[in-house]
C-alpha positions as CSV (number, residue, x, y, z in Angstrom):
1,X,-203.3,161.3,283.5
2,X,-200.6,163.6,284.9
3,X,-197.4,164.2,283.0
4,X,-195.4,162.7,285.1
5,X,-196.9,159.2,284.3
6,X,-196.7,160.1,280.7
7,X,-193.3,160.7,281.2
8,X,-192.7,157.4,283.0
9,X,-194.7,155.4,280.2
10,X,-192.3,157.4,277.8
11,X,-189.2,156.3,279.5
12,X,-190.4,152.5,279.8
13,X,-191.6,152.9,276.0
14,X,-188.4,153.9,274.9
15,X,-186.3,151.2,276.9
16,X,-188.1,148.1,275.9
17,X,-187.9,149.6,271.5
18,X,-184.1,149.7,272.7
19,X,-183.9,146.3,274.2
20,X,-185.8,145.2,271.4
21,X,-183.1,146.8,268.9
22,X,-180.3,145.2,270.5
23,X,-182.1,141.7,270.7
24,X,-182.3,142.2,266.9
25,X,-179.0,143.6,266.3
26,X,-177.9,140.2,268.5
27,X,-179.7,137.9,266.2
28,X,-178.7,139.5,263.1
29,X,-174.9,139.4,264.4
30,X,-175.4,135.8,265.1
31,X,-177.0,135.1,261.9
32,X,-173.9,136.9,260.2
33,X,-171.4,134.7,262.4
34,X,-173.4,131.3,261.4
35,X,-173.4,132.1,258.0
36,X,-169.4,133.2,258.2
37,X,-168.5,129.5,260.0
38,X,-170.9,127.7,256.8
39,X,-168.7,129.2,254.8
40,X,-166.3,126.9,252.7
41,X,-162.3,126.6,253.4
42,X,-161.1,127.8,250.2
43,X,-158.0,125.8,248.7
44,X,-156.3,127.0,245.8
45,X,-155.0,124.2,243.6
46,X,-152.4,125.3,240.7
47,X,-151.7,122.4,238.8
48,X,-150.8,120.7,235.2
49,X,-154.2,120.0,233.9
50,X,-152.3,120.7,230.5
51,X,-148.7,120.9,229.4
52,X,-145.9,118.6,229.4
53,X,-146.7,117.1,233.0
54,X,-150.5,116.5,232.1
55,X,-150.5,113.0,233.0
56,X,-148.8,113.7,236.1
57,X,-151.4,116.6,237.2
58,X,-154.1,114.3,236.7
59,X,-153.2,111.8,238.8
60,X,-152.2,114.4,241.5
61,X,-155.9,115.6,241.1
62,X,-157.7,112.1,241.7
63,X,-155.4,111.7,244.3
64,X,-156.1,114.9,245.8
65,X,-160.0,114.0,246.0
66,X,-159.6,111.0,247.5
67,X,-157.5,112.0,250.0
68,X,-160.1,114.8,251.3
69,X,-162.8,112.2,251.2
70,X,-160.2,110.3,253.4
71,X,-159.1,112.5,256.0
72,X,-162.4,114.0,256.5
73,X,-164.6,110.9,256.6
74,X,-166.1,110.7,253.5
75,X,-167.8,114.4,254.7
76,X,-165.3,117.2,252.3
77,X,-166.2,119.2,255.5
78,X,-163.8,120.5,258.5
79,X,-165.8,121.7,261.2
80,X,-168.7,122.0,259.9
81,X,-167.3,124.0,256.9
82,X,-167.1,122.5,253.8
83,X,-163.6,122.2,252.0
84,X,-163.6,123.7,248.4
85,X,-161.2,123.2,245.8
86,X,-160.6,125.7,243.2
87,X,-158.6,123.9,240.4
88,X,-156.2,126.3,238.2
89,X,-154.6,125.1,235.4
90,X,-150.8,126.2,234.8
91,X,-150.0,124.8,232.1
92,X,-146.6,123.3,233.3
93,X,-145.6,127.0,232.9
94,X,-144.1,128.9,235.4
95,X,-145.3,132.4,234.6
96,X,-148.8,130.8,234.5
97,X,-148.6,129.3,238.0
98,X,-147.1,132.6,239.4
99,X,-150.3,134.8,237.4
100,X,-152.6,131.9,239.0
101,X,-151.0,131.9,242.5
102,X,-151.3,135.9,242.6
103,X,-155.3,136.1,241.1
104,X,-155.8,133.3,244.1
105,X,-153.9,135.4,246.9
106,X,-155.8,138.3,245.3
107,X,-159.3,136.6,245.9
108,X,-158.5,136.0,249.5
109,X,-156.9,132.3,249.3
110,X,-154.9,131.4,252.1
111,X,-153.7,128.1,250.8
112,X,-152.0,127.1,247.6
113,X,-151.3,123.4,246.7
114,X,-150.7,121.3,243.9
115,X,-147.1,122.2,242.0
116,X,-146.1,119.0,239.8
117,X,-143.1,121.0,238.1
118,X,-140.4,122.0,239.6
119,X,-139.5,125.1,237.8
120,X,-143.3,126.2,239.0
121,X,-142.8,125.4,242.4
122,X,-139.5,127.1,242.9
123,X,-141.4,130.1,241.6
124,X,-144.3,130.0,243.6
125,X,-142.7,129.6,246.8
126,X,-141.9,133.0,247.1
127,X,-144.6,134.1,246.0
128,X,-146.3,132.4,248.7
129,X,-143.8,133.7,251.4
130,X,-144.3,137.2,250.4
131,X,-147.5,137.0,250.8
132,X,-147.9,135.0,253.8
133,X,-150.0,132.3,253.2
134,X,-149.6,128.2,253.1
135,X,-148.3,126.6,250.2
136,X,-148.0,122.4,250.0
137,X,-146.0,121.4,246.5
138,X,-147.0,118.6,245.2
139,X,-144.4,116.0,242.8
140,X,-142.2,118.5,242.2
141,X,-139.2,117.4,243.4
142,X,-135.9,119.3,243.2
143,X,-134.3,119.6,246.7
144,X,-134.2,123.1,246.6
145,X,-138.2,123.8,247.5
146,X,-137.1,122.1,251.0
147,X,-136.2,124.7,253.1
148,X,-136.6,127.6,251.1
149,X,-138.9,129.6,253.1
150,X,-141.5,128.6,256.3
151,X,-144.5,128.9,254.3
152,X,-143.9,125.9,251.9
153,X,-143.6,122.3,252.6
154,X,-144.0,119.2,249.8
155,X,-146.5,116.4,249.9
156,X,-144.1,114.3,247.7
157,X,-140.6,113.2,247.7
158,X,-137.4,115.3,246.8
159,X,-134.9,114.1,244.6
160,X,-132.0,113.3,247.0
161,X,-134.9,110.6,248.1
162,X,-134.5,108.8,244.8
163,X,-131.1,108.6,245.1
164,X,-130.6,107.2,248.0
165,X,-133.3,105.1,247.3
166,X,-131.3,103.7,244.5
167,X,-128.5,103.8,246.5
168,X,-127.7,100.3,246.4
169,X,-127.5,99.9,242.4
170,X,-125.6,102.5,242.3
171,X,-123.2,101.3,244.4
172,X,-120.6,98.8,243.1
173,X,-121.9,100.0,239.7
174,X,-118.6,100.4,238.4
175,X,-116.2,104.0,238.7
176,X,-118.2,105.9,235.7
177,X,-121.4,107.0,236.2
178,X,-123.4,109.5,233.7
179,X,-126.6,111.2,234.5
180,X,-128.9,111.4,231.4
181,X,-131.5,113.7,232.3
182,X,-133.6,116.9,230.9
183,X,-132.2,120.3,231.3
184,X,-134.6,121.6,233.6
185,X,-134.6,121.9,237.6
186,X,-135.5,118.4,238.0
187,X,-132.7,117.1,236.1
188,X,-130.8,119.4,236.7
189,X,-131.6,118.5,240.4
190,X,-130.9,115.0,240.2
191,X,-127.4,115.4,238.8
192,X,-126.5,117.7,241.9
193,X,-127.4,114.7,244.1
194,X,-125.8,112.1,242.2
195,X,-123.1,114.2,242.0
196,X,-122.8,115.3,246.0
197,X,-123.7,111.3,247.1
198,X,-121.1,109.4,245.0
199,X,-119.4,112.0,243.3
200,X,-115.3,112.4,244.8
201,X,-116.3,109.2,246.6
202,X,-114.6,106.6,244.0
203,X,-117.0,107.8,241.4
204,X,-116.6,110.0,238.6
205,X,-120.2,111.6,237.7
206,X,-121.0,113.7,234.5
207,X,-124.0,114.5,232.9
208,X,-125.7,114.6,229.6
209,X,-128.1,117.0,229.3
210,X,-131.2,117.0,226.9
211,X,-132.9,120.4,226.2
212,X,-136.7,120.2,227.0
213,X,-137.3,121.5,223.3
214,X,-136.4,118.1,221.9
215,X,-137.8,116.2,219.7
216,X,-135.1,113.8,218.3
217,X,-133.1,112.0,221.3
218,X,-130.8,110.4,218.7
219,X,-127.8,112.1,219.4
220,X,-128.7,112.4,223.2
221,X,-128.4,108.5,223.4
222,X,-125.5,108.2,221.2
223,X,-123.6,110.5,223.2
224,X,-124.9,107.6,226.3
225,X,-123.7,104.8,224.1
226,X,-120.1,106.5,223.5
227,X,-119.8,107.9,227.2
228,X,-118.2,104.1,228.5
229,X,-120.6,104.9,231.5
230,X,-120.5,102.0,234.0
231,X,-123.6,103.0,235.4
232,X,-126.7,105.7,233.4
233,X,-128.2,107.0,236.0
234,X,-131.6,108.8,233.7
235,X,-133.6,111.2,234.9
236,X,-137.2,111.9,232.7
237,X,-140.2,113.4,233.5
238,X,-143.0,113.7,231.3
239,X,-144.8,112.9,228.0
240,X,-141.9,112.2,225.8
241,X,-140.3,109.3,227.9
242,X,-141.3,106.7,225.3
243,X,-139.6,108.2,222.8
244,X,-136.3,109.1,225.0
245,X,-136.4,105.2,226.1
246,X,-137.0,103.9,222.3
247,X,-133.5,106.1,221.3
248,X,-131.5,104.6,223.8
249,X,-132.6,101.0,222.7
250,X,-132.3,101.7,219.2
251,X,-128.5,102.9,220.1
252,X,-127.4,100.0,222.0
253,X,-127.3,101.1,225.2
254,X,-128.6,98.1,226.7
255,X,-126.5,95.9,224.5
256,X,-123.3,95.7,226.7
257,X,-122.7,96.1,230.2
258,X,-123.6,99.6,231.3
259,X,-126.1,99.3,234.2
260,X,-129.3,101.5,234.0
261,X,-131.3,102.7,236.8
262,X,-134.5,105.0,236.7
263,X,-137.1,106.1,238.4
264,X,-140.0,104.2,237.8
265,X,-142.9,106.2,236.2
266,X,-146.0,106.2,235.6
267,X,-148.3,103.0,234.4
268,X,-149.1,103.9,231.3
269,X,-145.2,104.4,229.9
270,X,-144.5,100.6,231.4
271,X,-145.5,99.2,227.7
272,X,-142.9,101.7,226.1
273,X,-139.9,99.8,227.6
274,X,-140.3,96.7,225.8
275,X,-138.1,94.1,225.9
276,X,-135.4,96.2,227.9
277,X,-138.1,96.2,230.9
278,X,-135.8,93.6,232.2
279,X,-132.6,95.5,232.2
280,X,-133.7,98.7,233.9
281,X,-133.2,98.8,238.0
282,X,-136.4,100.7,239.1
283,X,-136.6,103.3,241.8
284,X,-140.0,103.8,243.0
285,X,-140.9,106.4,245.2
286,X,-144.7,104.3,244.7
287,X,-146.5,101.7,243.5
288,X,-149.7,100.4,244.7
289,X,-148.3,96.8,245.3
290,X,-145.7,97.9,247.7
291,X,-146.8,99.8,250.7
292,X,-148.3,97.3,253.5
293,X,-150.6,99.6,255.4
294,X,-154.4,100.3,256.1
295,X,-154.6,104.0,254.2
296,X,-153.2,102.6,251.0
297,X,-155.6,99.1,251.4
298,X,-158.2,101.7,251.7
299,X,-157.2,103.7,248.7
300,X,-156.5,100.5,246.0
301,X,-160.0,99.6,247.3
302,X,-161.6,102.9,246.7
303,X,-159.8,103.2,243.3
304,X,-160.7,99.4,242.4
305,X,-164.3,100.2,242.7
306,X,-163.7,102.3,239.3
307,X,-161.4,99.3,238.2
308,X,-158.4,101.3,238.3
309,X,-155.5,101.2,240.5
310,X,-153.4,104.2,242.1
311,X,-150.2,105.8,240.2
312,X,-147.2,107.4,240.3
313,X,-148.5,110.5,242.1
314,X,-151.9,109.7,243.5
315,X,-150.8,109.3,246.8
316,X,-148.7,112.6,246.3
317,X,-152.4,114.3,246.1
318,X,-153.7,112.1,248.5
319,X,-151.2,113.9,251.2
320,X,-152.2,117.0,250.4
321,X,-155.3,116.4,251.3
322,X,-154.4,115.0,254.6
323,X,-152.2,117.7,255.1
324,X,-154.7,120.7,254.4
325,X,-157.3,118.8,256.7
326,X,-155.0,118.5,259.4
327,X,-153.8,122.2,259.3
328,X,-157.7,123.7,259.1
329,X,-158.7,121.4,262.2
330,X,-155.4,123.0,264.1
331,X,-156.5,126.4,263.1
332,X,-159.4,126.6,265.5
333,X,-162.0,127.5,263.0
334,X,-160.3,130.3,261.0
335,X,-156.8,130.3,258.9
336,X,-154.4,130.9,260.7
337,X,-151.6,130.8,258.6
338,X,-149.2,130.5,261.6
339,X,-150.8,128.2,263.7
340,X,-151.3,125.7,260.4
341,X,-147.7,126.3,259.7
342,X,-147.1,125.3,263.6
343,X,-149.4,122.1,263.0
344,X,-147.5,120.6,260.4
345,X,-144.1,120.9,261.7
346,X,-143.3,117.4,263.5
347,X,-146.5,116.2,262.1
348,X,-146.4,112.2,262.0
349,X,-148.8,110.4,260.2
350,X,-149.8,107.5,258.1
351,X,-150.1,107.7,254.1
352,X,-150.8,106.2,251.4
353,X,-146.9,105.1,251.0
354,X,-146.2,104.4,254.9
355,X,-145.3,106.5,257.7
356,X,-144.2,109.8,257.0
357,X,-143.1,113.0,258.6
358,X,-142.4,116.9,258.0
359,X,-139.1,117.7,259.5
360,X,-139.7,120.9,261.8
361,X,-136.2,122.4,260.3
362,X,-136.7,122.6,256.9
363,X,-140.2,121.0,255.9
364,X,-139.0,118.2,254.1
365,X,-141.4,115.3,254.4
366,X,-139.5,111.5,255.4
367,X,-141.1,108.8,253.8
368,X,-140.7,104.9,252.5
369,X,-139.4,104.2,249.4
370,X,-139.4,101.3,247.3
371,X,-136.9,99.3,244.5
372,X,-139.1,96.6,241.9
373,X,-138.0,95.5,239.0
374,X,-140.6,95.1,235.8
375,X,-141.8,91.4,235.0
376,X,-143.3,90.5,231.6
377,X,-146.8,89.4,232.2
378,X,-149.0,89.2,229.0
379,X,-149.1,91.9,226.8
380,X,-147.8,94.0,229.3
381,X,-145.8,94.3,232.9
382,X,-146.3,93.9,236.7
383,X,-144.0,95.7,239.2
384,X,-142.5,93.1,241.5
385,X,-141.2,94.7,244.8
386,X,-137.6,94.3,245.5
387,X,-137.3,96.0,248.7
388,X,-139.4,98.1,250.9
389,X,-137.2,101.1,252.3
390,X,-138.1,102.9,255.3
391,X,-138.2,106.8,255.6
392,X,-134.5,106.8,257.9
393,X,-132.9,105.3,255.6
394,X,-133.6,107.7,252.7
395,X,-132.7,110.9,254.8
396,X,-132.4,113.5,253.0
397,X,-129.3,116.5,254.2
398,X,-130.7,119.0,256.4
399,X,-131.1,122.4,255.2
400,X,-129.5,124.8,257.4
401,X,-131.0,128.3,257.7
């Protein structure tokens, strides 16, 4: 055989190992870019699973599960990727949630949900615009985490919400109106609204404040009793609420004529209003009874298979779920930070509570609210819906940037 053919065998030899390299190098990148779309959508969840908001963490977290097993079809999965939840714990503690938020951002997490204080979600928020990546609070409610940067939006109401959901007892109420609330950024929060809706309109609004440290609410609700209020306008969050609404019994503030409103909480505090049920005016920003719509048939079904019923904030999880899902599926298979930002600006949709929406401007997210009343039934109560109130009515000012 000459050389030359050797050399030709040579050449063809050495171009069919190099065809064959690049068809393997072309599998193997196609095996890397399968494996990188099977991976999961990592979502970070900082919430109470402890501290003084527990209860209210835990029903954000059933809520939260349902409302991905919702949204993506009883799969968990958004194109083709399944959606994971990492649950942190914060403790209702600010630094926690911040120390949490950073490890998550650390690890690569490009979405942070599930706030139920507001003192932790005013401090994660900037964390989370610093950073650039999505955050979604959950109950917490102070007016201030609308609008404070583009990366954060709510999946629950804000506090100017309550109020104008209780606009109507509050009105005609009488001149004097005293907000009895904790001092923290939710109470704090709800005096500011009181205080810009009916305050230096005919009404004179003060406030008693009751440090988060206490035990004894004695004084507290003597001070109420002694303020002449026309109207108490409380403001409670958390595990010490039965306590708080035994001291104002036990000081007579139901005894005369001084109206009292409140949002309504959770279930399991109903039994703890005994026989003054009757004499509170309830806000209710939910209750499973109220909302007439197919997402909340389908969740009281879901939940009634377990022989429980939604609460307070279930349906504040529940959004968050929808939310996340509906951002990843605008994202085109990555995250996008931007384009889910884009996504959920103007997004209208159905939950649990009705028909809501996330105001482009600011983020903050229109929805019904509701006014019941407590009726004795048994050993215990059953909300009766006074009114239904829909999300344009309960506007909340927009924040101008």
């Amino acid at each position: 055989m000459g050389r030359g053919r050797w050399s030709r065998l040579a050449l063809l030899a050495g171009v069919l190992a190099a065809l064959a390299g690049g068809a393997t190098a072309a599998a193997s990148v196609g095996r890397d870019a399968n494996h990188s779309a099977a991976a999961p959508w990592r979502v970070g969840v900082v919430y109470s699973r402890t501290g003084l908001l527990a209860a209210y963490g835990a029903e954000y977290a059933e809520g939260l599960k349902l409302g991905l097993d919702y949204a993506t079809n009883g799969t968990d999965q958004v194109a083709g990727r399944k959606v994971q939840l990492s649950l942190v714990d914060d403790g209702t503690d600010p630094t926690k949630a911040v120390s949490a938020a950073k490890d998550l951002i650390g690890q690569g997490y490009k979405i942070i949900i599930g706030s139920v204080s507001s003192g932790v979600a005013l401090q994660v928020a900037p964390i989370a615009d610093q950073n650039g990546i999505l955050y979604i609070s959950g109950p917490a409610a102070s007016d201030a985490i609308t609008g404070i940067n583009k990366h954060t939006f709510r999946s629950g109401r804000q506090t100017t919400e309550d109020v104008l959901a209780a606009n109507s007892f509050l009105q005609g109420a009488g001149k004097k109106i005293v907000v009895f609330a904790q001092d923290s950024a939710f109470g704090n929060g709800n005096f500011a609204a009181v205080n810009a809706l009916l305050g230096g309109k005919g009404h004179k609004v003060s406030k008693i404040a009751v440090p988060l440290s206490a035990n004894d609410f004695t004084p507290f609700a003597q001070q109420a009793k002694d303020s002449g209020a026309d109207l108490i306008y409380v403001a409670w969050a958390g595990s010490t609420a039965p306590a708080m609404w035994k001291a104002l019994q036990q000081q007579g503030v139901f005894s005369g004529n001084t109206k009292v409103v409140t949002g309504l909480a959770e279930k399991a505090t109903w039994p703890t209003f005994g026989p003054v049920a009757s004499n509170i005016d309830f806000l209710a920003h939910y209750v499973w009874t109220a909302p007439k719509n197919k997402v909340n048939d389908w969740l009281v079904a879901k939940m009634k298979q377990r022989n429980q019923t939604p609460d307070l904030f279930t349906p504040d999880g529940f959004v968050a779920a929808q939310m996340v899902v509906h951002a990843l599926q605008a994202a085109n298979g990555d995250q996008n930070v931007d384009k889910m930002i884009s996504s959920l600006e103007g997004w209208k949709f159905t939950g649990p509570k009705g028909p809501e929406y996330v105001r482009p401007e600011d983020h903050a997210l229109l929805q019904p609210m509701f006014q019941v009343k407590l009726k004795a039934q048994g050993s215990g109560f059953v909300p009766v819906v006074l009114k239904r109130i829909s999300p344009g009515n309960v506007v909340p000012p927009l924040v101008k940037k």
